[in-house]
C-alpha positions in Angstrom: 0.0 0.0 0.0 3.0 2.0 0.8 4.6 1.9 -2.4 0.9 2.4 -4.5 0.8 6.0 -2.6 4.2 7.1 -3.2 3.6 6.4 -7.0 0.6 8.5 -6.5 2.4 10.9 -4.7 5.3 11.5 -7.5 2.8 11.4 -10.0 1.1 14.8 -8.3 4.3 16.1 -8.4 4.9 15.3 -11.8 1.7 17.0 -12.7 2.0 19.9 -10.7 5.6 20.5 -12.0 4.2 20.4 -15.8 1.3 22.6 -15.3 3.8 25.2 -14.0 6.1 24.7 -16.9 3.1 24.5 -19.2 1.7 28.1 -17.0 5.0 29.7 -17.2 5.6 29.0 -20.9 1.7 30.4 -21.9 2.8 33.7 -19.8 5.7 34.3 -22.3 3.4 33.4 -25.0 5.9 30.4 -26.6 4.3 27.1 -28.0 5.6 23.9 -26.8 8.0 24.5 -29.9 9.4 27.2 -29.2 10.2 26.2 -25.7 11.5 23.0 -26.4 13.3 24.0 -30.0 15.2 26.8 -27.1 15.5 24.1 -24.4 17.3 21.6 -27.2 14.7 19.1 -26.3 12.0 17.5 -28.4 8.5 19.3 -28.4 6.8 15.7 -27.6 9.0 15.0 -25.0 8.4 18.9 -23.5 4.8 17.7 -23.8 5.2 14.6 -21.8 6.8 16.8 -19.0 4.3 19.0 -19.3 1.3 16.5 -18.9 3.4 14.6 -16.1 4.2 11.5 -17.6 7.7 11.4 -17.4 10.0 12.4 -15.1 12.9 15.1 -16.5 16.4 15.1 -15.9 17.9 18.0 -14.1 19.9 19.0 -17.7 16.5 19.4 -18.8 14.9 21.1 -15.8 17.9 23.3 -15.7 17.4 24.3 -19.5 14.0 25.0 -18.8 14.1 27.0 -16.0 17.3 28.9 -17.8 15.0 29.2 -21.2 12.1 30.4 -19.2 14.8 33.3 -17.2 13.2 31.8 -13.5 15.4 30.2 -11.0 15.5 26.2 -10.1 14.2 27.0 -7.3 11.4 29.3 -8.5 10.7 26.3 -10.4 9.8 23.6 -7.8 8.7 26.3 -5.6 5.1 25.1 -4.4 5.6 21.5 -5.6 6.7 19.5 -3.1 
């Protein structure tokens, strides 16, 4: 039972982290594109971040967060 609700619980996470990506990115006004064309990523794999289906690497999480001008820490702030 233990290990069913931490899977739940990192999945949250995972979710909550892409909707603030995905919130982040709208604000600038980029498409998934343009983020992930400036992140050096693929737009579908920007997408599964996004939608929290996979988990990122920190290269990736770093590029984001440096594409997007925000902190690491401005990044996961609120998600845990």
């Amino acid at each position: 039972m233990a290990k069913r609700a931490s899977r739940h619980s990192q999945r949250a996470k995972r979710l909550r982290l892409g909707k603030k990506i995905c919130k982040l990115r709208k604000a600038k006004g980029w498409s998934q594109e343009a983020l992930a064309a400036s992140c050096g990523i693929h737009a579908h794999h920007l997408g599964k971040i996004e939608r929290g289906e996979t988990n990122a690497t920190l290269a990736t999480l770093l590029a984001i967060a440096r594409t997007l001008r925000i902190t690491i820490s401005n990044l996961f702030q609120g998600i845990a």
